[in-house]
C-alpha positions as CSV (number, residue, x, y, z in Angstrom):
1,X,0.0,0.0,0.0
2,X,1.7,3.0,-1.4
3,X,1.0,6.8,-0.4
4,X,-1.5,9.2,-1.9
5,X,1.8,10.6,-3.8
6,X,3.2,7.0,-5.0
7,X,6.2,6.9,-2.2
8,X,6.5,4.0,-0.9
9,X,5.5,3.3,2.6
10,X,8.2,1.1,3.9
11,X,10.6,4.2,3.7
12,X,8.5,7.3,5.8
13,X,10.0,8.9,8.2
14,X,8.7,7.7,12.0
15,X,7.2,10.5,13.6
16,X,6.0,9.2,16.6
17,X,5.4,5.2,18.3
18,X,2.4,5.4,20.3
19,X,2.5,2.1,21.3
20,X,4.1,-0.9,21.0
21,X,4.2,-2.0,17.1
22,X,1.8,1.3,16.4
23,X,3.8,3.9,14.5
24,X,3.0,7.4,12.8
25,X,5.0,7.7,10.2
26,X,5.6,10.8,7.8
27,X,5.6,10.5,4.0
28,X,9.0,12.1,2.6
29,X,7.8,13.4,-0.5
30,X,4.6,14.9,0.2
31,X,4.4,14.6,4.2
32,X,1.1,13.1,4.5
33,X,1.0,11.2,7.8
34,X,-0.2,7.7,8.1
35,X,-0.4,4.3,10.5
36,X,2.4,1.8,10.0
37,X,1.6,-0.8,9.8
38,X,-1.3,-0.1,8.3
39,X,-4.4,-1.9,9.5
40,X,-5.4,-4.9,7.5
41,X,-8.7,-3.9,5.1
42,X,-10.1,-7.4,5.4
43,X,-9.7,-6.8,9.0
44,X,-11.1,-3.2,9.3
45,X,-14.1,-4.5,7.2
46,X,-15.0,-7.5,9.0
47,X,-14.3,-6.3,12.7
48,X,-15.3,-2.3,12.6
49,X,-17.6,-1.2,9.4
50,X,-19.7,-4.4,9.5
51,X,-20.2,-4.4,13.3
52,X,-24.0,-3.4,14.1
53,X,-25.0,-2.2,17.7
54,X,-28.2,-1.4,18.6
55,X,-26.6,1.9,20.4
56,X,-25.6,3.0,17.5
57,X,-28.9,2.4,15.2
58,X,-30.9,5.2,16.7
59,X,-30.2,8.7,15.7
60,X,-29.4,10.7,19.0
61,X,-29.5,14.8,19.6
62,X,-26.0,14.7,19.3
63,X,-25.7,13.0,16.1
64,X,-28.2,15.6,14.4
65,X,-26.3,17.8,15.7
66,X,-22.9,16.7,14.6
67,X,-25.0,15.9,11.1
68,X,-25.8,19.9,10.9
69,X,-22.5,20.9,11.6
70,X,-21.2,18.6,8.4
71,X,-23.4,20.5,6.1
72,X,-23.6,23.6,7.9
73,X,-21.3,25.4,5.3
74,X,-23.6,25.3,2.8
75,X,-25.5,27.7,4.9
76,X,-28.9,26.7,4.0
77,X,-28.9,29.1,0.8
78,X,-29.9,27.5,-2.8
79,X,-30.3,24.2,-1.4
80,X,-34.0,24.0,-2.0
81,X,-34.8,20.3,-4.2
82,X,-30.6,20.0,-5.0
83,X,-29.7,16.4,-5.2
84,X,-27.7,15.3,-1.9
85,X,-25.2,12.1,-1.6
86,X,-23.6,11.1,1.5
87,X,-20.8,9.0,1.7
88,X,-20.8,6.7,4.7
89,X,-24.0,7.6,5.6
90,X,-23.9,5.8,8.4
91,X,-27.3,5.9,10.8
92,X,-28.3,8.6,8.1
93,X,-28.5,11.8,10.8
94,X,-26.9,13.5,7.7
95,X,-29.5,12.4,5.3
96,X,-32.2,13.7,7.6
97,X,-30.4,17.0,8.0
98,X,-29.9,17.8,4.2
99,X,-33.9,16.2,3.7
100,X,-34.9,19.7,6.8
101,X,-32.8,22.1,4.3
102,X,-35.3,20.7,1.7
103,X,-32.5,18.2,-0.3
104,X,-33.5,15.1,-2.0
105,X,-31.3,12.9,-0.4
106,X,-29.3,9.7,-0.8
107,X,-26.6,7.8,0.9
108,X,-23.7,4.8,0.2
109,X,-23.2,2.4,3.4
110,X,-21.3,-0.7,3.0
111,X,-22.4,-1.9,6.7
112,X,-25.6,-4.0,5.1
113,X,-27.2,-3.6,8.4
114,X,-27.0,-0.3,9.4
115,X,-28.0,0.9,5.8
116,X,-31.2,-1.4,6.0
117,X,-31.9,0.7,9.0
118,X,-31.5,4.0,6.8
119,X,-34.5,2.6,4.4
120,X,-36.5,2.0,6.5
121,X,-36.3,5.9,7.3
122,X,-37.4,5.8,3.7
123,X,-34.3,7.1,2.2
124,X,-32.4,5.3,-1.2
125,X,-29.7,4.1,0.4
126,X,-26.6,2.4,-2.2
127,X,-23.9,0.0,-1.3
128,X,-21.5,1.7,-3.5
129,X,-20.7,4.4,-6.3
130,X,-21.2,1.3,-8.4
131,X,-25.2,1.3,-8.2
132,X,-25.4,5.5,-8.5
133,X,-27.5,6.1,-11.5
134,X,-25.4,8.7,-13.6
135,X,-27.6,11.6,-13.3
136,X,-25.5,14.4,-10.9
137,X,-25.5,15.9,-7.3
138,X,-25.5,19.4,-6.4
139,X,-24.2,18.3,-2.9
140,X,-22.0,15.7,-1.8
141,X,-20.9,15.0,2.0
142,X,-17.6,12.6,2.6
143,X,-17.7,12.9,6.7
144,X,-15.0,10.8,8.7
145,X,-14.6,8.6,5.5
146,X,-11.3,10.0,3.8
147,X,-9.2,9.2,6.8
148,X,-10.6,4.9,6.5
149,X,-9.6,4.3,3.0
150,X,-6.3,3.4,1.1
151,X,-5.1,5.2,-1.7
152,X,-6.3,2.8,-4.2
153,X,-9.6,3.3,-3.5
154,X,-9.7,6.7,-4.8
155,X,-13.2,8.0,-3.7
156,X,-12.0,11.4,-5.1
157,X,-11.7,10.4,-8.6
158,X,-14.4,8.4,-8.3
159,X,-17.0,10.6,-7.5
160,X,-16.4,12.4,-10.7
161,X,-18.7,9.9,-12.4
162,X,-21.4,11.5,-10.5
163,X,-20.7,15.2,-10.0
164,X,-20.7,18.4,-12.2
165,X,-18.5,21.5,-11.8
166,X,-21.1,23.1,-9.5
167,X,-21.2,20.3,-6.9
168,X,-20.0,21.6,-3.4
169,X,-18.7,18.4,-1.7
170,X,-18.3,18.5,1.8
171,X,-15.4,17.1,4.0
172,X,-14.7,16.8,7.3
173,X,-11.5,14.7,8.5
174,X,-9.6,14.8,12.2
175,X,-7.2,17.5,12.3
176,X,-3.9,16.3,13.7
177,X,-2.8,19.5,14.0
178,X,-5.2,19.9,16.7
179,X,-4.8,21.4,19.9
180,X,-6.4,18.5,21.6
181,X,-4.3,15.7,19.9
182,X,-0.7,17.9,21.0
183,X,-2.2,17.9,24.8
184,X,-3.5,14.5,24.9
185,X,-0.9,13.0,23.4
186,X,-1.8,9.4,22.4
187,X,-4.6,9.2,24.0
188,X,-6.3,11.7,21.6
189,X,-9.1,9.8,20.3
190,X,-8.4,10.8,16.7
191,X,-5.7,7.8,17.1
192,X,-7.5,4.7,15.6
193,X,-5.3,2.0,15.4
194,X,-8.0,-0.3,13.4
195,X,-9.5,1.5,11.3
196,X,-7.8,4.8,10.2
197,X,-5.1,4.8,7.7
198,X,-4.7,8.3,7.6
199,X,-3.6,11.4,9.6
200,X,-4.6,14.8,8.6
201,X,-3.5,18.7,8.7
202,X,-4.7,21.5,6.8
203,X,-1.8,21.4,4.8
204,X,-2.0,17.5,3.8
205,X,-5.4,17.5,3.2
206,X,-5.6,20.8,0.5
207,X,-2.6,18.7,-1.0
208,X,-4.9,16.1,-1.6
209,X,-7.8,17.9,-2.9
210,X,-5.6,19.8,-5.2
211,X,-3.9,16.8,-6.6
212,X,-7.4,15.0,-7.7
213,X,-8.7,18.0,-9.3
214,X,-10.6,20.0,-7.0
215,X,-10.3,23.7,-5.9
216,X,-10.9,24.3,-2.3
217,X,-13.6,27.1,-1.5
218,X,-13.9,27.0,2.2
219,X,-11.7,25.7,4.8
220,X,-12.4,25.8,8.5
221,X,-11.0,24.4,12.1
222,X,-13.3,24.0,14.6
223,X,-11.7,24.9,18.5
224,X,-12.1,22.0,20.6
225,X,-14.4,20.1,18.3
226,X,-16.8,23.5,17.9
227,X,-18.2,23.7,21.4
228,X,-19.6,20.8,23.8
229,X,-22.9,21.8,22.6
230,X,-22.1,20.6,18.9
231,X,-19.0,18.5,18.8
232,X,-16.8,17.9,21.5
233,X,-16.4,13.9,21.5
234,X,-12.5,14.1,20.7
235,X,-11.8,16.2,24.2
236,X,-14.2,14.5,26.3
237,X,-13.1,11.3,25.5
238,X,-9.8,11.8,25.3
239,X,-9.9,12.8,28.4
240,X,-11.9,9.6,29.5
241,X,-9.1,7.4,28.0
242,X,-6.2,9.9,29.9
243,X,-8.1,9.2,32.9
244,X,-8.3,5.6,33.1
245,X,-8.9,3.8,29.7
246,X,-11.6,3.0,30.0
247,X,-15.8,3.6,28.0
248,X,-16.9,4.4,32.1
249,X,-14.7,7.0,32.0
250,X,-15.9,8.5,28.8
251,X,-19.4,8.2,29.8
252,X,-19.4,9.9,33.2
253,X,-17.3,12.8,31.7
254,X,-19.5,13.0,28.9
255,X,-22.6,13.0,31.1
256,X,-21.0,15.9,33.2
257,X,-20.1,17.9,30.7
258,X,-23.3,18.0,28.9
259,X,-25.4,18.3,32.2
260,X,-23.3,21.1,32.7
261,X,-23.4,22.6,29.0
262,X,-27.3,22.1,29.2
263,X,-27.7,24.1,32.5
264,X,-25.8,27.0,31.4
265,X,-28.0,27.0,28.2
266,X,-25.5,25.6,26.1
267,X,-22.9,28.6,26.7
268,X,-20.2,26.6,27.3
269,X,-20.2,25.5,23.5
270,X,-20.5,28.9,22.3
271,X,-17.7,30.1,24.5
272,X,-15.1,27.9,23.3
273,X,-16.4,28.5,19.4
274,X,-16.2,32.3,20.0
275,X,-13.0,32.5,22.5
276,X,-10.7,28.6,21.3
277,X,-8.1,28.6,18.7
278,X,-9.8,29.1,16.0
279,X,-6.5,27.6,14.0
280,X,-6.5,24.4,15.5
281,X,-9.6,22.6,15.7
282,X,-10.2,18.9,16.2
283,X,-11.6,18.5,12.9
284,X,-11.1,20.2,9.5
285,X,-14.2,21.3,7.3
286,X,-13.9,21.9,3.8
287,X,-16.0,22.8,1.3
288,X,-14.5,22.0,-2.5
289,X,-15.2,21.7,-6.3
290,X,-13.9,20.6,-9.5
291,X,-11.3,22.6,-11.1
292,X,-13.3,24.3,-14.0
């Protein structure tokens, strides 16, 4: 498995050893940052993307929420009957918060089960670009995806079978450039040893987009994860897995903070997106287009 740039992966540059034969490495021609070894695909798909919990199958506050922020750049203007695809969709929160802006909307999950859950919601739902008719979407969203897939599978280029030069798609990846991930060190929960292949920053990221063909309109950081209210996960669990490693841990600091954020009429949020870092965010948002 090769870099987005060709170079070989066998001779980056180690970065950083997290943990005991888990290494970030650094790609010497490009520096795009990546796991080595890199999880097995056979693996990730079989033990993580096919897994179906029953906590995960109903769409929560949070995940409408976190679904509104994804799309939120499109700032509800001209969006009226535009043709929608998500990528990964998922529990489809996304495809329920393009269908409020008035979007007909469609998604591509490869986890069979969680994507029969998403018709019954009565959205189209696709197992891959494969079964996309060829007409074209005026909107497509690529959430936490970019960061799961090897280079060969070039979603990018792919999707150009089913776009035009007007189509604003939508990405959203883990910063590593983050604040959070420099102060909780590797227990920032943006480390996934199974599943992601990939390690963003702003600067890797545009590299990539620019390289397939596509011009970047919009590019934003969110300071720690845009306010509790909206998207805090990656600092609130992080600091559950500092704490003690362990899902209790999460939980009971998650449940604090957001009895907390609730009480104060969610000001907490809108303090840390008005007063954070605005440069380093947990998670980069981009909004992008073919070169015309």
């Amino acid at each position: 498995m090769d870099c987005f740039c060709g170079q070989k992966k066998e001779i980056g540059k180690n970065i950083a050893e997290l943990f005991k034969g888990f290494e970030i490495r650094e790609c010497q021609e490009c520096k795009q940052l990546y796991s080595y070894p890199p999880p097995v695909m056979k693996t990730i798909e079989a033990e993580v993307y096919q897994e179906f919990n029953s906590r995960h199958e109903a769409i929560s506050e949070f995940d409408m929420n976190y679904a509104r922020l994804n799309i939120h750049l499109l700032n509800g203007k001209n969006v009226l009957s535009k043709r929608f695809l998500d990528f990964g969709c998922g529990n489809g929160a996304t495809l329920k918060a393009a269908k409020e802006l008035g979007m007909k909307s469609e998604g591509i999950e490869i986890n069979k089960n969680m994507a029969e859950y998403v018709r019954k919601q009565g959205f189209l739902v696709h197992a891959s670009l494969n079964e996309v008719k060829e007409e074209k979407f005026d909107v497509v969203n690529i959430s936490a995806v970019l960061e799961h897939l090897p280079a060969e599978e070039d979603i990018l280029e792919e999707l150009k079978k089913v776009i035009h030069v007007k189509t604003k798609v939508l990405i959203n990846v883990p910063n590593y450039g983050s604040f959070a991930r420099r102060f909780f060190g590797k227990y920032w929960m943006g480390y996934r040893r199974y599943e992601h292949l990939w390690y963003f920053t702003p600067e890797t990221i545009q590299y990539l987009i620019n390289k397939k063909g596509y011009k970047i309109e919009i590019i934003e950081q969110y300071p720690m994860g845009a306010g509790i209210d909206r998207h805090g996960s990656f600092v609130y669990e992080s600091a559950g897995y500092l704490l003690d490693g362990q899902a209790f841990g999460i939980r009971i600091i998650n449940a604090i903070i957001h009895c907390i954020d609730k009480m104060t009429g969610k000001n907490i949020g809108k303090f840390i997106r008005t007063r954070g870092p605005k440069k380093c965010g947990d998670q980069i948002f981009i909004v992008c287009s073919l070169l015309g």
